[in-house]
C-alpha positions in Angstrom: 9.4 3.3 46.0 6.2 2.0 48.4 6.5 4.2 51.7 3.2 2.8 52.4 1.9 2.6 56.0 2.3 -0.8 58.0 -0.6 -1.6 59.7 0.4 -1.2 63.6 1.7 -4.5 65.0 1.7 -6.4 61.1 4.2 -8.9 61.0 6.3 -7.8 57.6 6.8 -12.0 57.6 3.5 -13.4 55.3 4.4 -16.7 57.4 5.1 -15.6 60.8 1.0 -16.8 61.7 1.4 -20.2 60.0 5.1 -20.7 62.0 3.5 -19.1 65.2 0.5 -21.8 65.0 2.7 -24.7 63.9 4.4 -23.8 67.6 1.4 -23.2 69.6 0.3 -26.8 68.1 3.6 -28.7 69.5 3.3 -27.6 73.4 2.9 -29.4 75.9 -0.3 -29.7 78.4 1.7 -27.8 80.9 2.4 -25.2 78.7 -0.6 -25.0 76.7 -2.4 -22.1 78.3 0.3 -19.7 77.9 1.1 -21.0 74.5 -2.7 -20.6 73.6 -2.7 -16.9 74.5 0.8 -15.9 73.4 -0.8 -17.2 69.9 -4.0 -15.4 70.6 -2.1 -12.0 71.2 0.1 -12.2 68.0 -2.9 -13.3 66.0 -4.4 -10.1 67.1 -0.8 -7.8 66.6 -0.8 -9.4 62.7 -4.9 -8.8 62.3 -3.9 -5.0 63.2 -6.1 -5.4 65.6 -4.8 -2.4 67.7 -5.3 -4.3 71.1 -3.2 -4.4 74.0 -1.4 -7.7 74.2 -2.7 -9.7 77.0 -6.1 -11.5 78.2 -9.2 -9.6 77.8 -10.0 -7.0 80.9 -12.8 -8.8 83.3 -15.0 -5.8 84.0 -18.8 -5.8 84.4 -19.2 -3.7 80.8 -17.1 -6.3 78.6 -17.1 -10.1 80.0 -19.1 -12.6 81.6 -18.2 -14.4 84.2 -18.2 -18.8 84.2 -20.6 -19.0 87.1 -22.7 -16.4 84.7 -22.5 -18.0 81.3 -25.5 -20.6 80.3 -23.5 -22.1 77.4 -19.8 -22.5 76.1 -20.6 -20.4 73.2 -21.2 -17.6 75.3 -17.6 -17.0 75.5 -17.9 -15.5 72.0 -20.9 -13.0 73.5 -20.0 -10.8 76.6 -22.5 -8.4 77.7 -22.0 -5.2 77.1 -23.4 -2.2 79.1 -23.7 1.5 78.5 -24.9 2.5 81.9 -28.6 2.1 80.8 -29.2 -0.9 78.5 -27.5 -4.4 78.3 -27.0 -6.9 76.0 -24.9 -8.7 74.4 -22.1 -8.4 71.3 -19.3 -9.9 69.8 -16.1 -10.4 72.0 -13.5 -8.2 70.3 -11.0 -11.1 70.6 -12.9 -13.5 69.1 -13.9 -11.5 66.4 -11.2 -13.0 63.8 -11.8 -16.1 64.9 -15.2 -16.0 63.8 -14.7 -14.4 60.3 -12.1 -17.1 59.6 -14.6 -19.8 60.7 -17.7 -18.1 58.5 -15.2 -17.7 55.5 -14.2 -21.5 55.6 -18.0 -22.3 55.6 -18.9 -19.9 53.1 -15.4 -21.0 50.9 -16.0 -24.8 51.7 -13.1 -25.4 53.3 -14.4 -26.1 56.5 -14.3 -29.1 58.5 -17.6 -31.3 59.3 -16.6 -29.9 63.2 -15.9 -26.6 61.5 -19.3 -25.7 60.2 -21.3 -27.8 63.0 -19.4 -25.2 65.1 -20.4 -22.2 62.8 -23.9 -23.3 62.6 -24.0 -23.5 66.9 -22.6 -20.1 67.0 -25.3 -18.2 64.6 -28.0 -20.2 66.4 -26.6 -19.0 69.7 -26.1 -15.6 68.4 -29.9 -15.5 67.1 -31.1 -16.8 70.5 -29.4 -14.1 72.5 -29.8 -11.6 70.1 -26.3 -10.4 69.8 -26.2 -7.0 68.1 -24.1 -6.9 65.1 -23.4 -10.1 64.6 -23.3 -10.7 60.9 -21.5 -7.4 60.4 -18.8 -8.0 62.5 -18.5 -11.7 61.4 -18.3 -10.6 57.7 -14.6 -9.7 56.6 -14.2 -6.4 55.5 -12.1 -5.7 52.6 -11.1 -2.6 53.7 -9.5 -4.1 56.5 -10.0 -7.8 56.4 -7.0 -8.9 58.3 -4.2 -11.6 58.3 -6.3 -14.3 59.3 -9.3 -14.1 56.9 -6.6 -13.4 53.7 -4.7 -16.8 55.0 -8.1 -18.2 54.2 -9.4 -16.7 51.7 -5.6 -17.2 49.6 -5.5 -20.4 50.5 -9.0 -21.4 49.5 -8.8 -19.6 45.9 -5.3 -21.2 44.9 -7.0 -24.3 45.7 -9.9 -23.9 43.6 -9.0 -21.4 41.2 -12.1 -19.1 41.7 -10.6 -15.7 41.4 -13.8 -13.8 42.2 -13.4 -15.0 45.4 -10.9 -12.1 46.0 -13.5 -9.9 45.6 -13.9 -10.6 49.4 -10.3 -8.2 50.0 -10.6 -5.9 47.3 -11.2 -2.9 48.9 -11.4 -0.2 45.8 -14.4 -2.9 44.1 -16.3 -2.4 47.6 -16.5 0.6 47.6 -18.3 1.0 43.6 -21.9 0.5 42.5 -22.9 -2.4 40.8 -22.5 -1.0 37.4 -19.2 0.1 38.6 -18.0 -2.9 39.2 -19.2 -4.6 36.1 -16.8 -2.3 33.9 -14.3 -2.6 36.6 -14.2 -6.9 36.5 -14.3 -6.0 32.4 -11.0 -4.2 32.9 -9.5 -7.1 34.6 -10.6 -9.8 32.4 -8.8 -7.5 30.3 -5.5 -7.4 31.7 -5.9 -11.0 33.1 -5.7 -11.7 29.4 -2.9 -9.0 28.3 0.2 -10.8 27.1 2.0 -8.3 28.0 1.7 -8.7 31.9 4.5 -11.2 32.8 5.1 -12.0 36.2 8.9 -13.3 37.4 9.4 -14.9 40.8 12.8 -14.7 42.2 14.9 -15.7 45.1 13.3 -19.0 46.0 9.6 -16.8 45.9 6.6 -19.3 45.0 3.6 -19.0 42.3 1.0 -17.3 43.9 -2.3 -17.0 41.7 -4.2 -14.9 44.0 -1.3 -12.6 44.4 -1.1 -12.1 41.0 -4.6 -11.5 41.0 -4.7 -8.9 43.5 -1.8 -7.4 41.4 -3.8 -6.9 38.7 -6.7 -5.7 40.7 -4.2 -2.7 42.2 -3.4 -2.0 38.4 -7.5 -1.7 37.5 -7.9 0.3 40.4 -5.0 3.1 39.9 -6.5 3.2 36.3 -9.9 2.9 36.8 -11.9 5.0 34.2 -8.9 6.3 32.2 -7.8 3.2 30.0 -5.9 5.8 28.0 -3.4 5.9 30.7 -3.1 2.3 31.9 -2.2 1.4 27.9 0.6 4.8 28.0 2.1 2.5 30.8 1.9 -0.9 29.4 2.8 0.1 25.9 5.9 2.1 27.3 7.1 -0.3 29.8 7.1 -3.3 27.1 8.4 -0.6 24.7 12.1 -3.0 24.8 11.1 -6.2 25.3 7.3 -6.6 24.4 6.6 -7.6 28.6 5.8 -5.6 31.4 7.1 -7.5 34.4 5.9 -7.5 38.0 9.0 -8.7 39.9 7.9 -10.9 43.3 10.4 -11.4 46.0 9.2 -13.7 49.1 10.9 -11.1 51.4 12.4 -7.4 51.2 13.5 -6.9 47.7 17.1 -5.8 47.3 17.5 -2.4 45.7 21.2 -3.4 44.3 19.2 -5.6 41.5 18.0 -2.3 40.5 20.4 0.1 41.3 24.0 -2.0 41.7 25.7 -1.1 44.7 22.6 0.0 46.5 22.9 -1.8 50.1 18.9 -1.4 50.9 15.5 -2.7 50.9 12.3 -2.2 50.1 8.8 -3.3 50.3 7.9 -2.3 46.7 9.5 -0.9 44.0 9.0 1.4 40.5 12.1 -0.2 38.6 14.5 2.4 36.7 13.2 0.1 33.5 9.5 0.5 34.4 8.3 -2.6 35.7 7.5 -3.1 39.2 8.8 -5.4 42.2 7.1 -6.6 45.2 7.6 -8.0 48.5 5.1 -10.6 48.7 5.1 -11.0 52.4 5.0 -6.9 52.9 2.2 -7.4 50.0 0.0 -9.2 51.8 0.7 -7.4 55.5 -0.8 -4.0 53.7 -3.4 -5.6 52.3 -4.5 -7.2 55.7 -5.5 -3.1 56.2 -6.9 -2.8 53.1 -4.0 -1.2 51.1 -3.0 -3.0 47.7 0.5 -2.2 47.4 0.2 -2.5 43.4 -2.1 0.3 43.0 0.7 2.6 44.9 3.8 0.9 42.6 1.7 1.5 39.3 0.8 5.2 40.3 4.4 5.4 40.3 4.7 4.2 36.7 1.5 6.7 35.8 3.9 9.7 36.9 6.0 8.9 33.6 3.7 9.3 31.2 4.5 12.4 29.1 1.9 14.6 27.3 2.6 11.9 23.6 2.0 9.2 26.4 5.9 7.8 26.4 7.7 7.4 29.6 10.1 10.1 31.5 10.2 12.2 34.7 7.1 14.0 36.3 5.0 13.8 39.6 1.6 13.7 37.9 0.3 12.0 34.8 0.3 14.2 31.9 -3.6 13.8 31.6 -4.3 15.4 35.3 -5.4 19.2 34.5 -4.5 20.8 37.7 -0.6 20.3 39.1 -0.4 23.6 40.6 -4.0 23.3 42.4 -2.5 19.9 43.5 0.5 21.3 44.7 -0.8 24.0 46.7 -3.6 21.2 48.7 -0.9 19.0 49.1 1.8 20.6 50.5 -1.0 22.5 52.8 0.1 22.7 56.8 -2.9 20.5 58.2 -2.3 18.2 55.0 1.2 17.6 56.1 0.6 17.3 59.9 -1.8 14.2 59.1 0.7 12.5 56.4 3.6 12.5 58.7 0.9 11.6 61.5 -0.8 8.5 59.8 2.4 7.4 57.3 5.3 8.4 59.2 4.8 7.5 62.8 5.0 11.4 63.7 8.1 12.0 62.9 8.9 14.8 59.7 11.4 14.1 57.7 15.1 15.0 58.2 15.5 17.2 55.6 12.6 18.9 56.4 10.9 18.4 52.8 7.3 17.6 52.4 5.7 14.4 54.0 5.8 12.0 51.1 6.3 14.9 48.8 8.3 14.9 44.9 8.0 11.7 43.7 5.7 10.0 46.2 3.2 12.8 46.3 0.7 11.3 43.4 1.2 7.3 44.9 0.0 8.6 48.0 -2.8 10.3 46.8 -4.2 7.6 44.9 -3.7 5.5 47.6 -5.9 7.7 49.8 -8.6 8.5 47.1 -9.2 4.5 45.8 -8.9 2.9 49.5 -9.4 5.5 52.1 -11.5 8.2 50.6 -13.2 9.2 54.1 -9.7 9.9 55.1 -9.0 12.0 52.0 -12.2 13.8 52.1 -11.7 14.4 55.8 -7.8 16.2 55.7 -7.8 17.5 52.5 -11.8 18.1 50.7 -9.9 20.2 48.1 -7.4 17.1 47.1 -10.8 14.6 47.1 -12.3 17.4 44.7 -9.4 17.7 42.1 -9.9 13.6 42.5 -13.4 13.0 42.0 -13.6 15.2 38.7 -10.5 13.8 37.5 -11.3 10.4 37.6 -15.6 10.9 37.2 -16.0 9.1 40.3 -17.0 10.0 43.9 -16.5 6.8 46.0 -18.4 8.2 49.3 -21.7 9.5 47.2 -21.3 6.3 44.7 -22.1 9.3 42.0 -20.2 9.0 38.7 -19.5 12.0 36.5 -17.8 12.6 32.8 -13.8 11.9 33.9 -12.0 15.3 33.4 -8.5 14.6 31.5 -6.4 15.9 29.2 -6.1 12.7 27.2 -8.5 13.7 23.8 -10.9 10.9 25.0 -14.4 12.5 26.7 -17.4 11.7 24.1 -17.7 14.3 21.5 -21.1 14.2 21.9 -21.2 15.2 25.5 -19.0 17.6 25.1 -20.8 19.4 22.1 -24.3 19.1 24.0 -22.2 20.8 27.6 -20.9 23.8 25.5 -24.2 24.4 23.6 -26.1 24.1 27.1 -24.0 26.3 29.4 -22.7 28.4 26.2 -24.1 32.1 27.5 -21.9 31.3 30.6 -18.9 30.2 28.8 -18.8 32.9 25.9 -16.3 35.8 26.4 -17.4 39.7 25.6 -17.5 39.0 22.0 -20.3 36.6 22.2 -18.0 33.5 21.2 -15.8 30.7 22.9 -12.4 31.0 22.3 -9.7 29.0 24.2 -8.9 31.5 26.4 -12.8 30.3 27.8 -11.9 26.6 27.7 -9.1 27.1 30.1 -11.0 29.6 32.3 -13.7 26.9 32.5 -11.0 23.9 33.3 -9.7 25.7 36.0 -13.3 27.2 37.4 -13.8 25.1 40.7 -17.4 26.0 40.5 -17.8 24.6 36.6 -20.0 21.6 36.0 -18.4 18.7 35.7 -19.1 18.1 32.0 -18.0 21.6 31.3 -15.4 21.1 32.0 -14.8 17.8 30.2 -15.6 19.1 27.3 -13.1 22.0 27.6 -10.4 19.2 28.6 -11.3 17.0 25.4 -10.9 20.5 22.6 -7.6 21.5 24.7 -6.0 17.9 24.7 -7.4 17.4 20.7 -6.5 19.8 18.2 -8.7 17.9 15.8 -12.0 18.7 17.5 -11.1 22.1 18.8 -10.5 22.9 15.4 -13.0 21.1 14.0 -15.5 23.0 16.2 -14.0 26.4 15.2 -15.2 25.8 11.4 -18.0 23.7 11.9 -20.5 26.1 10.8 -18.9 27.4 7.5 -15.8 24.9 6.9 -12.8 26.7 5.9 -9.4 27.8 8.1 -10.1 28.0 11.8 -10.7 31.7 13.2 -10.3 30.4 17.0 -13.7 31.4 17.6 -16.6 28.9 18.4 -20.3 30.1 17.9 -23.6 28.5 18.4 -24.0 28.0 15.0 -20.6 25.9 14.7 -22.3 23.9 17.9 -24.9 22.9 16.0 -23.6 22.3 12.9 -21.0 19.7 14.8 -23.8 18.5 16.9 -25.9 17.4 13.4 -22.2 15.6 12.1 -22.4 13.3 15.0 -25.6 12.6 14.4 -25.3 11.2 11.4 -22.4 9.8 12.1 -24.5 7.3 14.6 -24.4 5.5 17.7 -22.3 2.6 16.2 -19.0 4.2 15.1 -16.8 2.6 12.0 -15.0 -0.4 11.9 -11.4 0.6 11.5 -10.4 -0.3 8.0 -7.9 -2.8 6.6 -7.9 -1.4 3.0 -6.9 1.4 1.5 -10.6 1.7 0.1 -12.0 0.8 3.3 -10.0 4.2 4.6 -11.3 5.7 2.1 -14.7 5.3 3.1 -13.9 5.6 6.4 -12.2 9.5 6.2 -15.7 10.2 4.2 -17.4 9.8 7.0 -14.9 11.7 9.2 -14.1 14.5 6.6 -15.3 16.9 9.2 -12.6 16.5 11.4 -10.1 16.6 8.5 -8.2 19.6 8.2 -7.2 21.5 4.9 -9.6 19.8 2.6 -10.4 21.3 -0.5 -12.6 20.6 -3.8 -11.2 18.5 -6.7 -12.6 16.9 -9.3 -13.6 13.5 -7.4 -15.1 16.1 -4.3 -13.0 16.8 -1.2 -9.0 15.7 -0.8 -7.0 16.1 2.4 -3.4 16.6 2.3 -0.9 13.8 3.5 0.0 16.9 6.8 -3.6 17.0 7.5 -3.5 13.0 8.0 -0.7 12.9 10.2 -2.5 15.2 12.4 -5.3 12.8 12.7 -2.9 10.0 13.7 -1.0 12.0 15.7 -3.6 13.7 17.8 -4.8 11.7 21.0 -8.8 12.9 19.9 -8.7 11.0 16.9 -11.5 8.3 16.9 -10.1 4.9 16.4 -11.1 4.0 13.1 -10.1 7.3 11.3 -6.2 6.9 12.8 -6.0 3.6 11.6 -7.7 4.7 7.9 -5.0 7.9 7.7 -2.2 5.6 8.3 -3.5 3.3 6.2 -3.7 6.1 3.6 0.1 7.7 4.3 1.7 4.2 3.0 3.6 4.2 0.6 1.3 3.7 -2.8 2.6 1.1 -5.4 
């Protein structure tokens, strides 16, 4: 369930603005001033603004007086003073006003009087030199607001140019260019997956960018581990082929999910592992740069069981360190800021962990994804375990091999990292045994693709053991030398860049396991060369490791033969 922060003064109504402008728009002359400010202080409370309500303060440091001001655009650029300089910036009231006005121009949307007006007010911010004027008139996706996502929502269900969201996606801001190239890849992806249904309910309205933005929470809680965003999908259409993101138009009611519940909730991990949204409360987080989906999904990622189906746990299978995360999370200063910044300062009743158990791993990855300045600030150990499990580290924009226990880092990497850093990793006896693996997956101080490497041979029994006899075939000893290194480093090689096609016929497979004999277990001469045993080819389809092609050609090969 979302426990999610509300920005401070969000309206939890997606429509409140729209009903509050309608209003302001029907007053009469005698009325309009106070109307027209009433209007301009909610605007403000639903932007998250975090400004008193009430007209700006007249001082000598933040306004300019009528008899002062050369032109009516100047109300838009107060002077501003620190005691020594002057000069002028962009009125902190007016500031969503004139993102909403640049977006409709740069959207086109806008009015002929709407973008004359725009084009006035860069010309007059030019002449006077406003500092930060295109910053501050830009909308930030980590917090762009109420008013620029009224705009920018509208404008793309209008037109149907989903890119345009890129303007409030806050985890895609945040990666390099590259980055966001395989991230747009992964949601063409699941724009395109069959299996994402989405089901409005009680009166709730198609929203395209919504759904978009869904999906865009779902690519960023799974960024760089595909392994585990298909563990969901797969298990969550496991019954009915769908996985289903439930939108309500206001709280959702927790009795469709649990009968005889009374409550309500912004957001929701169903018992049957879909998800269900508030839309309004959707769009009020995201107006502070929080995508409510990514939060729901990480819920869904807690399921996932080490043979990727669905149960009970409070980290993904794949994540290599729930004790270190237990000990940085349910750290003293840790907890002070969580109840502090999610739970308005007050612990909870029972006097459990701030958004401990179940809501411990949502909250992290909604910290890491969209507010990893924050994370890296209370908790540096918690951003650590992060940035090596995921590969990424969103404040240096530096990308390293992803450290899960999933079977899927590149072989090749991994054989190159062992044979590289091998005189540090081998024990007393001069070889690595798995004893080493795990003293290198836990060593804080390990490189990065160390310790990959030692997460790929303890998640993949095929490659650990197919490292421990690379040298001189035969049973493994659990001992790794430099010798079996090399010989596994010269089996990828000819293997080549382009791996198999996976196979459709039995002597397709065939070919195929020729190829990959090396990772075959219990293989032994006969008079056509090698066999491997029906046991040894389950173990290739049932080990997470097994490359693609060589699952599907020993399944393939354990059918039943005319």
């Amino acid at each position: 369930m979302s426990r999610s922060r509300i920005p401070p003064g969000a309206d939890s109504s997606a429509a409140a603005l729209q009903r509050l402008r309608a209003a302001a728009s029907e007053v009469t002359p005698k009325t309009k001033t106070t109307a027209t400010f009433t209007k301009a202080a909610l605007e403000r409370r639903l932007d998250g603004f975090g400004l008193p309500v009430g007209p700006a303060p007249k001082n000598s440091t933040s306004s300019t007086s009528d008899t002062q001001r050369t032109d009516p655009l100047d109300v838009y650029f107060p002077v501003k003073s620190d005691g020594v300089h002057g000069g002028r910036v962009v009125s902190p009231y007016r500031v969503r006003e004139l993102q909403a006005l640049r977006l409709k121009v740069e959207l086109g949307t806008a009015t002929p009087e709407e973008a004359a007006k725009w084009a006035a007010v860069q010309a007059r911010a030019a002449e006077l030199q406003v500092a930060g004027f295109d910053r501050q008139t830009r909308a930030d996706p980590a917090a762009p607001g109420s008013t620029a996502i009224s705009v920018i929502v509208e404008a793309v269900n209008a037109s149907g140019d989903l890119s345009q969201l890129d303007r409030l996606d806050n985890f895609r801001s945040r990666l390099t260019p590259e980055q966001q190239q395989q991230y747009d890849a992964m949601l063409a992806q699941l724009r395109a997956d069959g299996r994402i249904q989405f089901d409005y309910r009680d009166g709730a309205e198609t929203d395209p960018a919504l759904q978009d933005l869904a999906l865009r929470g779902i690519a960023a809680a799974c960024f760089n581990d595909p392994t585990l965003l298909e563990h969901v999908l797969s298990g969550a259409a496991a019954d009915d082929g769908a996985f289903e993101i439930i939108v309500y138009p206001g709280a959702l009611p927790l009795g469709d999910f649990y009968p005889g519940n009374p409550d309500t909730a912004a957001g929701l991990a169903t018992p049957g592992n879909d998800v269900a949204i508030d839309a309004s409360s959707f769009y009020a987080f995201l107006s502070s740069g929080d995508n409510a989906l990514l939060h729901e999904f990480s819920h869904l990622q807690q399921r996932v069981q080490a043979d990727g189906s669905l149960g009970d746990g409070r980290v993904p299978a794949d994540f290599p360190w729930p004790e270190d995360f237990d000990a940085a999370f349910s750290d003293p200063d840790f907890q002070e800021f969580l109840i502090d910044h999610f739970l308005g300062g007050k612990p909870p009743d029972d006097g459990a962990l701030a958004l401990g158990g179940s809501e411990s791993w949502p909250t992290l990855q909604n910290l890491f994804h969209q507010f990893p300045e924050q994370l890296q600030l209370q908790s540096p150990e918690l951003y650590r375990l992060m940035c090596r499990y995921t590969g990424l580290d969103p404040l240096r924009q530096t990308e390293t091999p992803p450290v899960q226990l999933n079977g899927q880092a590149d072989p090749a990497q991994a054989t190159q990292a062992l044979t590289e850093h091998y005189d540090d990793l081998a024990g007393s006896d001069g070889f690595i045994d798995r004893a080493d693996l795990e003293n290198a997956l836990h060593d804080p101080d390990a490189p990065p693709e160390v310790q990959a490497a030692a997460a790929l041979l303890l998640s993949s029994p095929v490659w650990l053991d197919a490292l421990d006899v690379g040298r001189d075939g035969g049973g493994p000893d659990g001992k790794i030398s430099r010798d079996d290194l090399d010989a596994m480093t010269a089996a990828l090689a000819r293997l080549g860049e382009q791996p198999p096609e996976v196979p459709t016929t039995p002597e397709q497979a065939r070919a195929v396991l020729r190829q990959y004999l090396f990772l075959a277990e219990q293989t032994r001469p006969g008079r056509g060369g090698p066999t491997v045993s029906d046991e040894a080819l389950q173990k290739l389809v049932d080990d997470p490791g097994t490359p693609p092609a060589l699952r599907a050609a020993a399944e393939l090969l354990l059918q039943p033969r005319d």
